[in-house]
C-alpha beads as a LAMMPS data file, in Angstrom:
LAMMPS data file: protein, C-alpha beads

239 atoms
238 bonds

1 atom types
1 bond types

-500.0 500.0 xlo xhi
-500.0 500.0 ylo yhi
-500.0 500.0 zlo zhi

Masses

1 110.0

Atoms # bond

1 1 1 268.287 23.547 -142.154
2 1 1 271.013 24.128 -139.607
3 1 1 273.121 21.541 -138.146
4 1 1 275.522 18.728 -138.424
5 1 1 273.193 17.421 -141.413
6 1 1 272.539 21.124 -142.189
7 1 1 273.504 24.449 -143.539
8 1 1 274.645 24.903 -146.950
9 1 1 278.619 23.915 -146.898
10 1 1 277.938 21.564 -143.768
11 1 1 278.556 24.311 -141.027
12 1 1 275.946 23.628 -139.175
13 1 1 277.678 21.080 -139.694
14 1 1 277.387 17.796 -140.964
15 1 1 275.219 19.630 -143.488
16 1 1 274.524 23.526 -143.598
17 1 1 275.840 23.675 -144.697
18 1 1 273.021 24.713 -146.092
19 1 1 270.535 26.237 -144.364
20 1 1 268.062 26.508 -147.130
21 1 1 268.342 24.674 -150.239
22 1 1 264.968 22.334 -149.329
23 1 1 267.426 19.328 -149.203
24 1 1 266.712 15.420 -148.228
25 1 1 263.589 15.588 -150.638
26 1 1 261.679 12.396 -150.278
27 1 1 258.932 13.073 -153.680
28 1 1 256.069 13.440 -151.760
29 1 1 253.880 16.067 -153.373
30 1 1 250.800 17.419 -150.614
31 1 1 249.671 19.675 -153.753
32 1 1 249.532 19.762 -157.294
33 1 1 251.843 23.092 -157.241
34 1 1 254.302 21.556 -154.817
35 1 1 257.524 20.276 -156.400
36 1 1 258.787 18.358 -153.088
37 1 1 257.957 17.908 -149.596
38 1 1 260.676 16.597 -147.310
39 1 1 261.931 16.412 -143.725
40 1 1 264.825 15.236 -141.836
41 1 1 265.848 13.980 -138.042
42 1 1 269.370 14.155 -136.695
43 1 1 271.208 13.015 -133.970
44 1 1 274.649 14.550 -133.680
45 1 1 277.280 14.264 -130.596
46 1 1 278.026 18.153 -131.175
47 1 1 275.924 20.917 -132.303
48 1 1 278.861 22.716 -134.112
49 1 1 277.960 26.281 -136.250
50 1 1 280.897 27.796 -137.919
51 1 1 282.982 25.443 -135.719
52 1 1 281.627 26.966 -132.352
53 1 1 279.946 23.985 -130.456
54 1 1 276.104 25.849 -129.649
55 1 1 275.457 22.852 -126.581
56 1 1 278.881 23.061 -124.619
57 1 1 280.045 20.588 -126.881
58 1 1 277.264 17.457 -125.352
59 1 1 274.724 16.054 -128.195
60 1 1 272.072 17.548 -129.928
61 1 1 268.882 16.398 -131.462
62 1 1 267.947 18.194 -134.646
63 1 1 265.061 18.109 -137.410
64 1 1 263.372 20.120 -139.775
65 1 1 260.891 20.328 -143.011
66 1 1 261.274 22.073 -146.154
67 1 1 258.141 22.405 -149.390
68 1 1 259.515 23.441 -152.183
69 1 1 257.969 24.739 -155.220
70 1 1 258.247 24.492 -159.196
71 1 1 259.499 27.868 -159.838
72 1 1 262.610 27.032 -156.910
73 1 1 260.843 28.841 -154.081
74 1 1 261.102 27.086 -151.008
75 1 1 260.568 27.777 -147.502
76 1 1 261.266 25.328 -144.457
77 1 1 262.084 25.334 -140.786
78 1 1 264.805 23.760 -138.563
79 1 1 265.082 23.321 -134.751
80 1 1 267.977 22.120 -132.190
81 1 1 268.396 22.065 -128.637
82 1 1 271.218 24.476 -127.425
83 1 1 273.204 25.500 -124.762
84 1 1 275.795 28.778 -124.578
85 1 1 276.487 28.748 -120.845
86 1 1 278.475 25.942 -119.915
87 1 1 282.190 27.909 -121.401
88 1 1 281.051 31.517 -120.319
89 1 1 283.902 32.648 -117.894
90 1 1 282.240 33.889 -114.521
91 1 1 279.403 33.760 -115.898
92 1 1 275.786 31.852 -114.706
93 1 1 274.793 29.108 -117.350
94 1 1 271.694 30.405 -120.029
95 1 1 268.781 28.898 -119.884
96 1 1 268.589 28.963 -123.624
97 1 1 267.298 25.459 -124.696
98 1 1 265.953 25.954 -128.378
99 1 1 266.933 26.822 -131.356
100 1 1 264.720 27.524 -134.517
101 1 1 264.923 28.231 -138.030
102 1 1 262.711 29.359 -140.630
103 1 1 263.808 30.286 -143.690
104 1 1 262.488 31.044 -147.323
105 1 1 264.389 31.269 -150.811
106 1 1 265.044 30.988 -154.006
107 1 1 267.368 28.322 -155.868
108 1 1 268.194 27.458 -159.512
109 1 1 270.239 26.005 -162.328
110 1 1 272.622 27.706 -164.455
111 1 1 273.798 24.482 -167.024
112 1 1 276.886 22.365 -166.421
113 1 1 276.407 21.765 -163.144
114 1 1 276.054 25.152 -161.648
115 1 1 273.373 26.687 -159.539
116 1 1 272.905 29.310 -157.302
117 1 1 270.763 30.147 -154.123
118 1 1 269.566 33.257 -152.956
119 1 1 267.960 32.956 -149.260
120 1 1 266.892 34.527 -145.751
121 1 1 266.818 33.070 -142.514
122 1 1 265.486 33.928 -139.438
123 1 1 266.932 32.520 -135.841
124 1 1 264.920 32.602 -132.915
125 1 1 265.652 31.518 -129.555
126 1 1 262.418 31.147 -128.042
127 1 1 263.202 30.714 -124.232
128 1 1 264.825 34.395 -124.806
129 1 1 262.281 36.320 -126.184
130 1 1 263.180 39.104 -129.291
131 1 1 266.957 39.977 -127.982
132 1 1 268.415 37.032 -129.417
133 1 1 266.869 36.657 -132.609
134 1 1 268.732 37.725 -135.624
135 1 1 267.985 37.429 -139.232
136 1 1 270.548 36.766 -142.224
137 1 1 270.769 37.253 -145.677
138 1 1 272.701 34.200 -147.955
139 1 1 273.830 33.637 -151.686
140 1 1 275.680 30.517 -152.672
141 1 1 276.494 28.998 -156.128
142 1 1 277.790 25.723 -156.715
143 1 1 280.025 24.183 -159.796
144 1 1 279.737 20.580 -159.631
145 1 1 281.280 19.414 -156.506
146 1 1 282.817 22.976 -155.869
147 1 1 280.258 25.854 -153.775
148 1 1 281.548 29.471 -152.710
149 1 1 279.037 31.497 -151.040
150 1 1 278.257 34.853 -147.964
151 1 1 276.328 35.129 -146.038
152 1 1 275.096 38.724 -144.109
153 1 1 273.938 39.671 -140.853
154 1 1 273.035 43.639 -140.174
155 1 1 272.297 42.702 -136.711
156 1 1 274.079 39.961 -135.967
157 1 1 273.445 38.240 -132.499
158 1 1 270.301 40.039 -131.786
159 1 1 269.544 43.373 -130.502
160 1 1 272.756 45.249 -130.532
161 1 1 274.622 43.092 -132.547
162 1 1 277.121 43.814 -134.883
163 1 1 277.066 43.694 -138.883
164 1 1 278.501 40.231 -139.789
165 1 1 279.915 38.626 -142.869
166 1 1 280.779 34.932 -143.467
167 1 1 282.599 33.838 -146.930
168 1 1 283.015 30.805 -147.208
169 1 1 284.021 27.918 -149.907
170 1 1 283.447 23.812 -149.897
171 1 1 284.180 20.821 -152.094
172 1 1 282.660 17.647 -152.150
173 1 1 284.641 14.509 -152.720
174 1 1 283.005 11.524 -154.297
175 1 1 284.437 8.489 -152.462
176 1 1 282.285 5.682 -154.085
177 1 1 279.386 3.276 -152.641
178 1 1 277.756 7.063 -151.546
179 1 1 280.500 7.784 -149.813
180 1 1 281.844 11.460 -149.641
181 1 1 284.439 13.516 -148.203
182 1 1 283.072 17.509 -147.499
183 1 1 285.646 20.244 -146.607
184 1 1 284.847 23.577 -145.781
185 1 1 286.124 26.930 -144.846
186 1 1 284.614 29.764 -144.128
187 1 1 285.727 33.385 -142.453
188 1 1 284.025 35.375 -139.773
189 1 1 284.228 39.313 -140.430
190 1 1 282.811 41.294 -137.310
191 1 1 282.737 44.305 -135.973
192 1 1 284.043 43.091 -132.828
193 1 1 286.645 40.346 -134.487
194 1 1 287.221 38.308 -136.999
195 1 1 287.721 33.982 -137.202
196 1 1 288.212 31.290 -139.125
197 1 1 286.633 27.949 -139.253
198 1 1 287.018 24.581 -140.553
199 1 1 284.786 21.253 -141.184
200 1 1 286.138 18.151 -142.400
201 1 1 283.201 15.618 -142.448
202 1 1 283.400 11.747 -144.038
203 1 1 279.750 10.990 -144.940
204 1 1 277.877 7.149 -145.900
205 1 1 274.617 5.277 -145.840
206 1 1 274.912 2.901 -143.245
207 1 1 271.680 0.468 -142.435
208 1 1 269.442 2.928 -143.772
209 1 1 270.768 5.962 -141.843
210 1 1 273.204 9.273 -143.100
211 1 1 276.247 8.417 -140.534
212 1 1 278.774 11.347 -140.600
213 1 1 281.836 11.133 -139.017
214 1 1 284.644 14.555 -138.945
215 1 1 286.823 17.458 -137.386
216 1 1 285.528 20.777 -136.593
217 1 1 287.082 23.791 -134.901
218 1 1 288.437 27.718 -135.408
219 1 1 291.139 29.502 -135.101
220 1 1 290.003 31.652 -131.876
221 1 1 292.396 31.346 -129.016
222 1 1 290.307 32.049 -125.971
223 1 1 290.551 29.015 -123.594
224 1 1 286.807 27.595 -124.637
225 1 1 286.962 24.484 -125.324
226 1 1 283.971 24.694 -127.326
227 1 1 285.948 26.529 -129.956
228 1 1 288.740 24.456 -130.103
229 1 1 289.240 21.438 -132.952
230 1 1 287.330 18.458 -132.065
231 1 1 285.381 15.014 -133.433
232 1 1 281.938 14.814 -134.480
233 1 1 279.884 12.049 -134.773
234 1 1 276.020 11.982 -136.425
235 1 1 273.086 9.957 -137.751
236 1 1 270.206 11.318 -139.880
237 1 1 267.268 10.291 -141.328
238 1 1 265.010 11.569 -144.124
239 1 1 261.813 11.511 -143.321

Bonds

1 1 1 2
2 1 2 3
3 1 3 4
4 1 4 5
5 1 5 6
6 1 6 7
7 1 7 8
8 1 8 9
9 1 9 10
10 1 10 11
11 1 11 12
12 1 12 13
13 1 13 14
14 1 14 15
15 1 15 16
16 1 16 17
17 1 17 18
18 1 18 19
19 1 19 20
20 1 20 21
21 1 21 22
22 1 22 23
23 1 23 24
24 1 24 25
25 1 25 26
26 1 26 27
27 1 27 28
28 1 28 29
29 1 29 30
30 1 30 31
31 1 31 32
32 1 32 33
33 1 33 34
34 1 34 35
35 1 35 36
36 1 36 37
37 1 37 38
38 1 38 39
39 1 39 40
40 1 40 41
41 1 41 42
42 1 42 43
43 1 43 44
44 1 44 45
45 1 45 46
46 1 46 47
47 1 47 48
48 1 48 49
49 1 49 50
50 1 50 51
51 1 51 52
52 1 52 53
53 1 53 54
54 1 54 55
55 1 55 56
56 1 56 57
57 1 57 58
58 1 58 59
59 1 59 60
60 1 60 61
61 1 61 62
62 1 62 63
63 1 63 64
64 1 64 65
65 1 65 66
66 1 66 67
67 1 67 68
68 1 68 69
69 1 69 70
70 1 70 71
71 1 71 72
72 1 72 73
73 1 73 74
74 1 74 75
75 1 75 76
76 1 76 77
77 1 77 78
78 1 78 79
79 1 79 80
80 1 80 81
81 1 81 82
82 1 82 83
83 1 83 84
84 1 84 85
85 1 85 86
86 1 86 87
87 1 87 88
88 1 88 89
89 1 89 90
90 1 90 91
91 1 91 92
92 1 92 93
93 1 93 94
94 1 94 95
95 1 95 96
96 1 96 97
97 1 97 98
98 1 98 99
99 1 99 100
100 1 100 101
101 1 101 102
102 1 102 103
103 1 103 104
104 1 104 105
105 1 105 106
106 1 106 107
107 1 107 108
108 1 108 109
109 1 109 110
110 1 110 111
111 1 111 112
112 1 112 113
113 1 113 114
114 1 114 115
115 1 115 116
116 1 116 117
117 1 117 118
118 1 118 119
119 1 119 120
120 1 120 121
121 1 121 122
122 1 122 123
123 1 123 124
124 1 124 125
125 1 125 126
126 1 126 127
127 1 127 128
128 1 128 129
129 1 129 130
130 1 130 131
131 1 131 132
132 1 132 133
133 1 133 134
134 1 134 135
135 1 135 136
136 1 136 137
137 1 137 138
138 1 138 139
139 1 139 140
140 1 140 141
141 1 141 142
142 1 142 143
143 1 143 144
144 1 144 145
145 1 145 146
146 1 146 147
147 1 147 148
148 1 148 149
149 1 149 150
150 1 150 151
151 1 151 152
152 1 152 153
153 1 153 154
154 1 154 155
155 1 155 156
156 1 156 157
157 1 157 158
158 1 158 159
159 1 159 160
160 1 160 161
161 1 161 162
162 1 162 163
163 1 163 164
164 1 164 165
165 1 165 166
166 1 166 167
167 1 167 168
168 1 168 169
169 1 169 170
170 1 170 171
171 1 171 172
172 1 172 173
173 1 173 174
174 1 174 175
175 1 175 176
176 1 176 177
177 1 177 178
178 1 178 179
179 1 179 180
180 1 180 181
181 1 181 182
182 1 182 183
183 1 183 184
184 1 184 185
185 1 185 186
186 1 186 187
187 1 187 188
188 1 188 189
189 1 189 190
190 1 190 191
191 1 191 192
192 1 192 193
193 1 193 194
194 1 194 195
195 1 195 196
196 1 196 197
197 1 197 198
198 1 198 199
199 1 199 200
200 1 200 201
201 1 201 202
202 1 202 203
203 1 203 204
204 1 204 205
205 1 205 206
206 1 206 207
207 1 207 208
208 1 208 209
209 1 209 210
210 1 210 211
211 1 211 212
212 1 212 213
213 1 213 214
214 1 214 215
215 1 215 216
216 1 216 217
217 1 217 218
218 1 218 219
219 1 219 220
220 1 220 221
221 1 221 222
222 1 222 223
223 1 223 224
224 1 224 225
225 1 225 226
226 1 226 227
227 1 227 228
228 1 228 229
229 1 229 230
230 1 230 231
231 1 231 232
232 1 232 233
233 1 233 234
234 1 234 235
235 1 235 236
236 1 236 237
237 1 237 238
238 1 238 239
């Protein structure tokens, strides 16, 4: 999943964080060798992804569905609207409108609390056709509340694109009643530059809903407001 409820250390961003780690499962098994079917519906005021607003900073409605299996292979898809245009200095807004996911992996358990996830995901922007579409390579482990992961692009962007790496780290703070507190950091390596970007997201049940609440930004310095530090507000809903 990618989003404000998605992508593995909430970059994408009330979630990511974790783009593949078959999340939100609601125990509904459509076959005998399925461990967990589950989806999820989100309704955020920013699409934010590595602290880069992807919809000029106006609100985004996001879902997706993930099976997972017994062994800890899972595969799953995730969709957004976008928008890149509305920022782009002297230049005509895209007429990019979609954004989706699929994804497939692996994910286990290594005792005390640890675990790791091994994944690949696939972005396409339909409305585009192949230039746009990119495809990256992930590995995360998590210790209890703690998760450090990278994830690699050779091709990132698209056709033409650069190689791309993206460290980054997250903890999760219980706060009580459900409650949590999720930091995250993670660093942009490029060929053509490197950033830095931050999400700070306060998390509860509220009426039957995920409500999310939290600061997101980077450290790029280029007069785009979508780049700059900013609130976030979403609801989700597993499905």
């Amino acid at each position: 999943m990618k989003g404000t409820t998605m992508k593995h250390f909430l970059n994408r961003t009330a979630a990511l964080a974790s783009v593949a780690a078959g999340a939100l499962a609601i125990g509904l098994a459509p076959a005998a060798w399925a461990q967990e079917f589950s989806g999820n519906v989100t309704l955020v005021s920013d699409y934010s992804f590595r602290g880069e607003s992807q919809t000029g900073r106006d609100a985004a409605i996001q879902g997706g569905f993930d099976l997972g299996f017994d062994s800890g292979f899972y595969i799953g898809t995730w969709a957004s609207n976008v928008n890149f245009g509305p920022y782009a200095d002297g230049a005509d807004p895209t007429y990019t409108s979609m954004e989706l996911d699929l994804y497939a992996g692996f994910s286990g358990e290594m005792g005390d609390g640890a675990g790791w996830d091994v994944s690949v995901i696939r972005f396409e922007y339909p409305n585009e056709g192949d230039a746009s579409d990119y495809i990256e390579l992930s590995l995360n482990f998590s210790f209890g509340n703690f998760s450090v992961g990278a994830n690699y692009s050779p091709e990132y962007l698209g056709d033409g694109g650069d190689t791309f790496l993206y460290p980054n780290v997250g903890y999760s703070f219980s706060l009580g009643e459900n409650a949590t507190l999720d930091v995250s950091v993670g660093q942009g390596i490029g060929d053509t530059g490197d950033h830095l970007d931050y999400s700070i997201m306060l998390g509860a049940p509220v009426a039957g809903l995920d409500f999310g609440i939290g600061v997101v930004g980077t450290d790029i310095d280029d007069g785009n407001p979508g780049n700059e530090g900013r609130l976030i507000l979403s609801l989700s809903k597993s499905l």
